[in-house]
C-alpha positions in Angstrom: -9.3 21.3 -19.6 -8.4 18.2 -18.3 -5.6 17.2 -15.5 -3.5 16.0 -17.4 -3.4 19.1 -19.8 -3.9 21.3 -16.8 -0.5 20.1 -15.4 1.6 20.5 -18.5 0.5 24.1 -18.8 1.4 24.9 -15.2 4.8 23.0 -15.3 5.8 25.1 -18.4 4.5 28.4 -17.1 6.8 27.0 -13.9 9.3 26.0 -16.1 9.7 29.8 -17.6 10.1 31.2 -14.5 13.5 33.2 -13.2 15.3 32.4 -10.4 14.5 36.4 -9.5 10.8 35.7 -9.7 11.0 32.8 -7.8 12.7 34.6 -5.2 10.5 37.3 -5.3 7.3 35.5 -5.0 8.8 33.2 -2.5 9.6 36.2 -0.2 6.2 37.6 0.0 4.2 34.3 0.7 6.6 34.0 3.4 6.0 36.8 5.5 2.2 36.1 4.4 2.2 32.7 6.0 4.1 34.0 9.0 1.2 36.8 9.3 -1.2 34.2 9.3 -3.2 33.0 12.3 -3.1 29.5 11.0 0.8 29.4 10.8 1.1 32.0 14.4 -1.2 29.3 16.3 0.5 25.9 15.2 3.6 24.4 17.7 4.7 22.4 14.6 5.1 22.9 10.4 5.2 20.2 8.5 6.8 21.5 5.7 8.3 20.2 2.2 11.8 20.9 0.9 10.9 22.8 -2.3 13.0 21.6 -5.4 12.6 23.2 -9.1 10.7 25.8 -9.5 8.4 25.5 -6.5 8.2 28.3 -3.7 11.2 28.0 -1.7 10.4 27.3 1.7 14.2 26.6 3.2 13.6 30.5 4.7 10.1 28.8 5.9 11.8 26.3 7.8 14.7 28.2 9.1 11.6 30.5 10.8 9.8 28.2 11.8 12.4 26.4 14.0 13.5 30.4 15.1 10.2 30.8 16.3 10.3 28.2 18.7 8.3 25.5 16.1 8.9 21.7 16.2 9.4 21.3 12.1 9.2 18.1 10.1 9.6 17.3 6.4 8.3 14.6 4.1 9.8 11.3 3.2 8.6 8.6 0.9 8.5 5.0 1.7 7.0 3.1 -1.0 3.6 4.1 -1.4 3.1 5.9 2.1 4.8 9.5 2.9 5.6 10.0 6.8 7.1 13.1 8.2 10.5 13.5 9.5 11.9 15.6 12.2 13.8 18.6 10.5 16.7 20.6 12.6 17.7 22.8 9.6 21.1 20.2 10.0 19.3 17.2 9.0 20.9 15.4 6.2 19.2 15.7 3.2 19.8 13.6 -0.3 17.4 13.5 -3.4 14.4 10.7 -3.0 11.3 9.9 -4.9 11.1 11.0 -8.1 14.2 13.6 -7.2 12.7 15.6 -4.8 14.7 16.2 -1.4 14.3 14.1 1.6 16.2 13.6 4.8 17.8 11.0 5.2 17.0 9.7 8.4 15.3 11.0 11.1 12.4 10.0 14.0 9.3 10.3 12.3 7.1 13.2 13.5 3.6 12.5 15.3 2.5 16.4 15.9 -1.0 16.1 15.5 -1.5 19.6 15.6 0.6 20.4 13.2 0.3 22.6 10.1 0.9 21.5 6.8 2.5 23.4 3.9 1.1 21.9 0.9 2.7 21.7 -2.4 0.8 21.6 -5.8 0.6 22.5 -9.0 -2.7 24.3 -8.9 -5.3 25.6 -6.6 -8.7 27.3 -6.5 -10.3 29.9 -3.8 -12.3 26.9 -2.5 -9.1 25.0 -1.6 -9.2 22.7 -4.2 -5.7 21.3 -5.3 -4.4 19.8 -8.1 -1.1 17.9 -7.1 1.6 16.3 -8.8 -0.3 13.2 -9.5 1.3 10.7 -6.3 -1.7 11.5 -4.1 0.8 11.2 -0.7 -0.4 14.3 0.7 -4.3 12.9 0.1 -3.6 9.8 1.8 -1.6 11.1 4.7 -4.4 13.5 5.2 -7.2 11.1 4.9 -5.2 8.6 7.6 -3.7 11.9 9.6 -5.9 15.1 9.4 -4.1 18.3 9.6 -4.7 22.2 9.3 -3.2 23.0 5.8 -2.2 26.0 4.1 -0.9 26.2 0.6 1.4 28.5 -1.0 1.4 29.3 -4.5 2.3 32.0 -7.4 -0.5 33.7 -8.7 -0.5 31.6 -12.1 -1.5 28.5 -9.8 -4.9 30.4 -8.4 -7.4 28.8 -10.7 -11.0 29.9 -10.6 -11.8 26.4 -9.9 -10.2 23.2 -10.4 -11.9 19.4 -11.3 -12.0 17.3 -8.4 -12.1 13.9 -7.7 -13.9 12.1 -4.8 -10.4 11.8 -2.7 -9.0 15.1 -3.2 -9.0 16.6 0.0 -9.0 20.6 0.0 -6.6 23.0 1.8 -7.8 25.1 4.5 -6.0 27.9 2.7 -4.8 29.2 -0.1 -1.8 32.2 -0.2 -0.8 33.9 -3.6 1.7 36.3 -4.8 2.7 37.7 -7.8 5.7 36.1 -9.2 7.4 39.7 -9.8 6.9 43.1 -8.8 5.8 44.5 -12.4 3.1 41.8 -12.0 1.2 43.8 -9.0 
């Protein structure tokens, strides 16, 4: 299947989902990624502000900056995404393409920093398929990070097609998107 068919299948299983499952699922990647070494190690999270259907990380980020974590979130400027400092009383606003964004805010130069990646798909390798911008590529290829991804277990592929500038996530965390599903 190709990407472009690959993307429409996930955004409509996405699309089908309950805001129950959604909470569900989000609930248990959480305290999975908090278990993690990857996430217990790192002094900062770069983190994106989930909108739709995607895993909701506002509980992410409210932990994060609880456990004593410097926390930054995307924001788009023309073809180039920089991370923002994030207080949890950052003004937010919808930006590129409708996703949230703060408004303002210094940008963020952790270099050790973990990344929370979104996507639409993933394999065990740490292959991602994302929305089709290729921001999180290019920041990663100009500003290497750690990166872990969090995903329902629809978006675990066995293996997805990859491109030359695709870079993989160092890991991948899924979860059922409701308890009937375990």
């Amino acid at each position: 299947m190709d990407k472009t068919a690959l993307r429409a299948r996930i955004r409509e299983k996405k699309r089908a989902l309950t805001e129950a499952q959604i909470t569900y699922a989000s609930e248990r990647l959480a305290q999975a990624l908090f278990d993690h070494p990857m996430y217990r190690r790192a002094t900062a999270l770069y983190a994106y502000l989930s909108y739709n259907q995607e895993v909701r990380t506002a509980p992410i980020l409210r932990r994060a900056l609880q456990d004593g974590k410097r926390v930054a979130v995307p924001k788009v400027f023309g073809d180039e995404m920089r991370f923002l400092r994030f207080d949890g009383t950052t003004p937010v606003a919808l930006g590129y393409k409708g996703i949230p964004e703060p408004l303002s805010g210094e940008i963020a130069d952790d270099r050790d920093a973990l990344v929370l990646m979104p996507g639409l798909a993933f394999d065990p390798q740490g292959h991602r398929m994302g929305y089709g911008g290729g921001f999180y590529d290019r920041f990663l290829a100009r500003e290497p990070h750690p990166t872990i991804a969090l995903c329902y277990d629809f978006q675990l592929l066995p293996d997805l097609p990859v491109q030359a500038h695709d870079i993989p996530v160092d890991a991948v965390l899924s979860a059922p998107i409701s308890e009937g599903a375990i």
